[in-house]
C-alpha positions in Angstrom: 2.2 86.8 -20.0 0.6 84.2 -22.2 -2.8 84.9 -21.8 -4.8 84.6 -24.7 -6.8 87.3 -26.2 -8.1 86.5 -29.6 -6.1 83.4 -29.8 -2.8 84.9 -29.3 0.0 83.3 -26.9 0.1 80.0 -25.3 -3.8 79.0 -25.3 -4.0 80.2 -28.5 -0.5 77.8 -29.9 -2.2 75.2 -28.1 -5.9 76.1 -29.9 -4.1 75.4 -33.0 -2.6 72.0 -32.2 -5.9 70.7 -30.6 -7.8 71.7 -34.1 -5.2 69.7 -36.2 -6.8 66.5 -34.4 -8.8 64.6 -36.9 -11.4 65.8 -34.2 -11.0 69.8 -34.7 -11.4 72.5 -32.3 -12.2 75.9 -33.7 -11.0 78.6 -32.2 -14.4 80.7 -30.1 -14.3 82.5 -26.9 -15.5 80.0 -25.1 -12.5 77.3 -26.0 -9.7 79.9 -24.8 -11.6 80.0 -21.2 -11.8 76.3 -21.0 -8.3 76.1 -22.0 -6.7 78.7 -19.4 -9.1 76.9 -16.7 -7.4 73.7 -17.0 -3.8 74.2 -18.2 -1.5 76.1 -16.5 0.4 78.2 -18.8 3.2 75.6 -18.5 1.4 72.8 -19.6 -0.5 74.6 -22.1 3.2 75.2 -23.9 3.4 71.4 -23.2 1.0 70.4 -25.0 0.9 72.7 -27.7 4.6 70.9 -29.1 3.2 67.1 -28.0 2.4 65.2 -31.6 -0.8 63.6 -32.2 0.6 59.8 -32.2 1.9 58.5 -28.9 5.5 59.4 -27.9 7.6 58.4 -25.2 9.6 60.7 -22.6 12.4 60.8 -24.8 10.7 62.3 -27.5 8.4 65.2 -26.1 11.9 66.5 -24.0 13.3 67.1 -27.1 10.4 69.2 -28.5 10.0 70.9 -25.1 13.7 71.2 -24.3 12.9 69.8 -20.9 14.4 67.4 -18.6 12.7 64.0 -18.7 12.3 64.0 -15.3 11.1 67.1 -14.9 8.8 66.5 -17.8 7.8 63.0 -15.9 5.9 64.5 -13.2 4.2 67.5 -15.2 2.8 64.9 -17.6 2.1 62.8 -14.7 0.2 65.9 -13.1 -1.3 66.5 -16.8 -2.4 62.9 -16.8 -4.1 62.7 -13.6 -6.1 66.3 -14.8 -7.1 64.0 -18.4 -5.2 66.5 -20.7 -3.2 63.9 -21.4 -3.2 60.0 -21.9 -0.3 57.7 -20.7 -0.4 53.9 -22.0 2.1 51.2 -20.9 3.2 48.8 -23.5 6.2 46.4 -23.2 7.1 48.3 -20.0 7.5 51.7 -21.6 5.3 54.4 -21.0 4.0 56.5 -24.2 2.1 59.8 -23.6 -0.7 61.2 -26.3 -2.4 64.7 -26.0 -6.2 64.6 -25.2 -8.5 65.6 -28.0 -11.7 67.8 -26.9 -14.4 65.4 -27.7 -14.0 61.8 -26.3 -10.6 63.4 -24.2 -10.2 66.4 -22.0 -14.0 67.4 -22.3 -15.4 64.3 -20.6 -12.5 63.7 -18.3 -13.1 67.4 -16.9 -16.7 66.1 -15.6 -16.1 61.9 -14.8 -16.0 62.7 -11.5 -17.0 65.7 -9.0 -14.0 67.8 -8.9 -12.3 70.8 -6.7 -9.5 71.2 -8.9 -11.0 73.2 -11.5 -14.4 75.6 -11.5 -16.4 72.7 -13.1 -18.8 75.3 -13.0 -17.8 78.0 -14.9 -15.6 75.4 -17.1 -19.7 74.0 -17.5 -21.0 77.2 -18.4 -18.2 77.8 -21.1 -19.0 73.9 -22.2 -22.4 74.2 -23.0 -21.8 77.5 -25.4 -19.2 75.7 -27.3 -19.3 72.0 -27.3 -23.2 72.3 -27.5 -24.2 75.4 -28.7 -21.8 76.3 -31.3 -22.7 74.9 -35.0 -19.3 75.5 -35.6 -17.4 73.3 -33.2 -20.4 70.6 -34.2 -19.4 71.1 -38.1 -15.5 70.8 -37.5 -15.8 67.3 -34.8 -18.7 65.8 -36.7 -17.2 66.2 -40.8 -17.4 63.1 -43.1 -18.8 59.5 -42.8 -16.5 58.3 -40.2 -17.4 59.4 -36.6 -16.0 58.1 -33.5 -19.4 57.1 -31.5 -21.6 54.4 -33.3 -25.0 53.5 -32.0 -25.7 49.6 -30.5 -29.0 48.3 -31.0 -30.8 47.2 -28.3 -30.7 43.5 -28.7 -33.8 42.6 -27.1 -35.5 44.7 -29.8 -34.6 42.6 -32.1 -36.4 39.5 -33.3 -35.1 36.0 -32.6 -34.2 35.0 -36.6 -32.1 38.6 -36.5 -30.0 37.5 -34.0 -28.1 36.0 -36.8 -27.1 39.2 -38.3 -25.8 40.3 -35.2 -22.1 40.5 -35.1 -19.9 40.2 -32.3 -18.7 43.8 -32.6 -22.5 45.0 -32.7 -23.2 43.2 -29.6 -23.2 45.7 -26.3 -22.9 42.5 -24.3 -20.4 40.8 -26.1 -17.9 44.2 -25.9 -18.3 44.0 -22.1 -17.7 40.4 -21.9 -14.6 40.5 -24.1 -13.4 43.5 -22.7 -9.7 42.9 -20.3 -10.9 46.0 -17.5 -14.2 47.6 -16.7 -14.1 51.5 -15.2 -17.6 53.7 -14.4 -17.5 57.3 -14.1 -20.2 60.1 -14.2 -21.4 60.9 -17.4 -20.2 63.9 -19.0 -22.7 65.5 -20.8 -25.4 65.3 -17.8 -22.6 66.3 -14.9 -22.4 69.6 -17.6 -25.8 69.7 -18.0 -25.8 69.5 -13.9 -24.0 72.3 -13.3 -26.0 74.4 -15.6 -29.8 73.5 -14.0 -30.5 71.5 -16.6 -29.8 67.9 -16.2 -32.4 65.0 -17.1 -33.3 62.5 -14.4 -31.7 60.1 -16.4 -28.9 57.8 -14.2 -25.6 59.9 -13.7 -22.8 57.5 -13.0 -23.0 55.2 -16.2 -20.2 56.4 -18.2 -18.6 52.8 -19.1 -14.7 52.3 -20.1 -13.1 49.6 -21.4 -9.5 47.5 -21.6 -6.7 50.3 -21.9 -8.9 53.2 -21.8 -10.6 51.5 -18.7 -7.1 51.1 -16.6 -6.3 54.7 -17.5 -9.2 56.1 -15.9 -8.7 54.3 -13.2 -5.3 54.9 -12.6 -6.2 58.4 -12.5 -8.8 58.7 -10.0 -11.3 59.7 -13.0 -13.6 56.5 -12.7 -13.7 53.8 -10.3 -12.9 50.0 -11.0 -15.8 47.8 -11.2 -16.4 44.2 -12.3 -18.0 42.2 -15.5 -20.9 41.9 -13.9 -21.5 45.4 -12.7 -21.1 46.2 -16.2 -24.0 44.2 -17.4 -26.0 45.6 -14.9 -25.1 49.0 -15.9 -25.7 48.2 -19.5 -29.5 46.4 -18.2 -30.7 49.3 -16.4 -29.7 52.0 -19.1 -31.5 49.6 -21.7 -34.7 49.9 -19.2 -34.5 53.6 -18.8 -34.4 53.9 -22.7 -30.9 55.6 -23.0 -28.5 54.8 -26.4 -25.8 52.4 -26.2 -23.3 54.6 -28.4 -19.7 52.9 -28.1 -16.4 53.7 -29.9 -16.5 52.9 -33.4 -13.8 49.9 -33.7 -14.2 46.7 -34.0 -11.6 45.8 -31.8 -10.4 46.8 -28.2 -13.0 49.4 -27.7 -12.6 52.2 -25.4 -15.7 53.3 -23.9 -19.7 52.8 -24.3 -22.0 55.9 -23.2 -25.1 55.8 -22.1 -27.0 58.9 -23.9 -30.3 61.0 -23.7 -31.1 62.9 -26.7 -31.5 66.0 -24.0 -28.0 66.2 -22.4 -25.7 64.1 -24.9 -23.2 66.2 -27.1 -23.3 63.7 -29.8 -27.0 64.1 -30.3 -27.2 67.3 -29.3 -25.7 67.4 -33.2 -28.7 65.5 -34.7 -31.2 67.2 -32.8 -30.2 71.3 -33.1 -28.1 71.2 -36.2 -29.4 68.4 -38.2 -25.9 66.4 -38.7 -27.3 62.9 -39.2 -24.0 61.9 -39.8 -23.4 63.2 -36.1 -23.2 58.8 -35.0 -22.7 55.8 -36.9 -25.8 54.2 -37.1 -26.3 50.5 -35.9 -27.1 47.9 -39.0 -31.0 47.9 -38.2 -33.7 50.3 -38.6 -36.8 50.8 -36.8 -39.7 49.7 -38.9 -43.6 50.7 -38.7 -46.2 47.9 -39.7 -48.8 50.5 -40.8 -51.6 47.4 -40.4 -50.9 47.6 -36.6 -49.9 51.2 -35.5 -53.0 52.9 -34.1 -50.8 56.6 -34.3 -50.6 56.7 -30.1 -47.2 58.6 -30.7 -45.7 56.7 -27.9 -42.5 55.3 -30.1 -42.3 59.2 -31.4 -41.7 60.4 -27.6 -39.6 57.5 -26.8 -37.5 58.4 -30.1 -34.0 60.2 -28.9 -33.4 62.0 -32.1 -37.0 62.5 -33.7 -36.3 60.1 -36.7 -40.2 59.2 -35.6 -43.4 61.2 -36.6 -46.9 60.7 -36.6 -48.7 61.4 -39.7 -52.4 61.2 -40.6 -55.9 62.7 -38.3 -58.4 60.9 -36.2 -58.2 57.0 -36.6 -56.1 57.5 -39.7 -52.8 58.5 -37.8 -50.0 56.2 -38.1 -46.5 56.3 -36.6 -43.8 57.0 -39.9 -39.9 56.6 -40.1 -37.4 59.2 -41.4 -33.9 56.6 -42.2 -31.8 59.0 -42.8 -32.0 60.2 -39.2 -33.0 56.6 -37.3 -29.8 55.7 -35.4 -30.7 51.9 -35.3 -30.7 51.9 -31.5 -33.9 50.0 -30.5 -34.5 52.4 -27.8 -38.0 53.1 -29.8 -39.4 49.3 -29.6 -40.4 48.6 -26.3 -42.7 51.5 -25.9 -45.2 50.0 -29.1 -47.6 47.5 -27.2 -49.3 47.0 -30.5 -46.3 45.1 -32.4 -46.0 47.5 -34.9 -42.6 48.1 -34.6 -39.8 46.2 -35.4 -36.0 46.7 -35.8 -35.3 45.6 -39.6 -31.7 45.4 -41.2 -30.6 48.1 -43.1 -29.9 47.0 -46.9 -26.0 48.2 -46.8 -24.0 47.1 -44.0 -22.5 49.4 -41.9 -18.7 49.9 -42.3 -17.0 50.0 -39.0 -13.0 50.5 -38.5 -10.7 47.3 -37.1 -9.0 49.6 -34.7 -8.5 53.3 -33.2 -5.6 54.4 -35.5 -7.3 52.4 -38.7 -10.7 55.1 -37.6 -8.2 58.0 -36.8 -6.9 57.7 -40.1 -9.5 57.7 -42.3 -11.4 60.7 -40.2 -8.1 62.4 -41.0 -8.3 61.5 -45.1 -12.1 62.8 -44.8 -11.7 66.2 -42.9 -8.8 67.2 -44.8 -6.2 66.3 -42.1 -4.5 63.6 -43.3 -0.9 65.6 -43.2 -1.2 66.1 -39.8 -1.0 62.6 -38.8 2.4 62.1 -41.5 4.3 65.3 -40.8 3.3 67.0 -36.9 6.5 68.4 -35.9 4.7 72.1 -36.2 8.2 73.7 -35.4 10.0 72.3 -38.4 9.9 74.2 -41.9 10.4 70.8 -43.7 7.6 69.6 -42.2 5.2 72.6 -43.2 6.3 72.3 -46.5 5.6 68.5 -46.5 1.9 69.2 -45.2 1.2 71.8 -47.5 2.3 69.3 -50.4 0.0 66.1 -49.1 -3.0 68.4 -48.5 -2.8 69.2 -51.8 -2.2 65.6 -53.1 -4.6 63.9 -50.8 -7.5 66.4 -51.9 -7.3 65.7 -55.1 -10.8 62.8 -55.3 -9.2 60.6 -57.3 -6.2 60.3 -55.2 -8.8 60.8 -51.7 -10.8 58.1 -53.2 -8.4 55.5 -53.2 -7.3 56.2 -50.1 -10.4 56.0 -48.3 -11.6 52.6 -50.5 -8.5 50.9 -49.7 -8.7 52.3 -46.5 -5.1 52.4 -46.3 -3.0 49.2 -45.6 -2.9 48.3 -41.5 1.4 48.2 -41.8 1.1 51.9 -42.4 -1.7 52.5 -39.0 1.2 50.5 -37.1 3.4 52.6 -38.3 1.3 55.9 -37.9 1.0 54.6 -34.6 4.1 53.7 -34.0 3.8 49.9 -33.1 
């Protein structure tokens, strides 16, 4: 049998290939039941030999020694469960394994389910995707994350407007956007099963263009319009929740709507003090110490406790700890004394064109860059190729200049495929 035990057999092959995502996944306990509650052994051998860049039908049958049409309708099955991703381009259909975070995780909770023990699978969720520092070191590594906060943009002044660009804008990304999708939102369906859920709106989870048509091709979300997206965004806005969207410039893929109770990605901030955990937005909350009266209401209203009050009796005053502000906004509306205000940051924020171009350079920083260049994890040639560029690539100099020339876009098309 393949069942795991200590990350042996098929869960454990398939442990293995999840953690050589630029987004790891440690091997714990708690991983090997998720896996064995939502792959069958079968597809668990699937996906262990699937690379990480897209690949047609063609190309997984001969690392799986399957048929292609057999191996049609298991990853069509596999698809419709979010393990993996299927995109159409130029009439063909390429297939890419699901990552844990921002793939299988949330899919496993977009929508109420009687396919798997959401459950259990919840219970098992919470002690490793929120409770584990180690799963939280090995996804949230480096500089480059793949969430970035949006500021509010009514919390900004008039004149900053300017700054603003169209990437930065949560209403620009849903006007631009091709296809709009809503499903529930991962963390707080988790948090659900488990007693603890927030009051905080449930089905707000917003996807986008490619991302958007997959979800709903797969019964994970349903289709809605433009303006039911706006509306979505408005409401979460009023209920004080974090725009954090995918951190591209172009062709985004989803926006969440977070809590700093329930979400995974704060969840970081909060218990384990990664303030790297999100990009942060270009602007800063800012305290006009003339005006704050210390009422602590920005403090409460604060997702990750970047605000404190300081000082005793009349002499309290609100203060602001950068390094862990995310630049949301969130904070702004709850100071009635104009005290507050959302102020550049002096270095703007560096955000990547595209998926691949973020992929890549999250790869460089966590040491994973071979994985992307040589993934065939069955070939000797291609071990011995890995084990040359992680050495080469670590060397700073050499990392250095990869990440400050942040590698030349013919070589994402060509990582990608494209």
């Amino acid at each position: 049998m393949g069942h795991v035990r200590n990350g042996i057999g098929v869960y454990g092959r398939l442990q293995k290939r999840l953690d050589r995502f630029p987004i790891g996944a440690p091997p714990a306990a708690a991983l090997y039941e998720i896996l064995k509650r939502l792959y069958t052994e079968e597809e668990a051998e699937i996906a262990a030999r699937m690379p990480i860049a897209p690949i047609g039908l063609d190309g997984i049958a001969r690392r799986t020694k399957k048929s292609p049409d057999e191996l049609r309708l298991l990853l069509d099955r596999m698809a419709d469960k979010g393990l993996v991703m299927d995109f159409v381009r130029n009439g063909k259909t390429s297939y890419m394994l699901s990552p844990t975070l921002l793939g299988f995780f949330e899919f496993a909770f977009m929508r109420v389910r009687d396919d798997i023990p959401q459950k259990e699978i919840a219970r098992h969720m919470v002690a490793y995707a929120h409770d584990d520092p180690e799963y939280a070191r090995s996804v949230f590594a480096g500089k480059t994350q793949s969430g970035r906060a949006l500021v509010h943009e009514g919390a900004l002044d008039p004149e900053d407007m300017t700054r603003v660009l169209d990437y930065e804008r949560a209403t620009h990304l849903v006007r631009e956007a091709k296809a709009w999708a809503v499903s529930l939102c991962y963390c707080r369906h988790v948090m659900e099963h488990e007693g603890k859920a927030c009051s905080k709106p449930m089905e707000v989870c917003t996807t986008l263009n490619s991302a958007a048509d997959y979800v709903i091709r797969h019964g994970l979300g349903r289709k809605i319009s433009k303006e039911e997206a706006l509306d979505i965004f408005a409401r979460t806005r009023e209920e004080g929740l974090v725009h954090i969207a995918d951190n591209v410039r172009k062709r985004p893929a989803f926006v969440c709507h977070c809590c700093g109770c329930c979400c995974a990605m704060l969840s970081a901030i909060n218990r384990f003090k990664m303030f790297d955990a999100v990009a942060t937005s270009s602007f800063e909350a800012a305290v006009d110490p003339g005006k704050c009266i210390g009422c602590g209401l920005c403090a409460k209203r604060c997702p990750v406790s970047a605000i404190r009050i300081e000082g005793e009796g009349k002499g309290k005053k609100a203060a602001l700890s950068p390094e862990v502000c995310l630049g949301c906004g969130v904070c702004k509306p709850a100071c009635n004394n104009g005290a507050l205000a959302m102020s550049p940051r002096k270095e703007r924020i560096v955000v990547p064109e595209k998926a691949w171009h973020r992929w890549v350079v999250m790869a460089i920083e966590r040491g994973k860059f071979q994985n992307l260049l040589f993934d065939d994890f069955d070939r000797l040639d291609h071990a011995a190729l890995r084990a040359v560029t992680r050495i080469v690539v670590g060397l700073p100099p050499v990392k250095k200049a990869l990440l400050s020339q942040q590698v030349q876009s013919r070589f994402f098309r060509a990582i990608a495929g494209g």
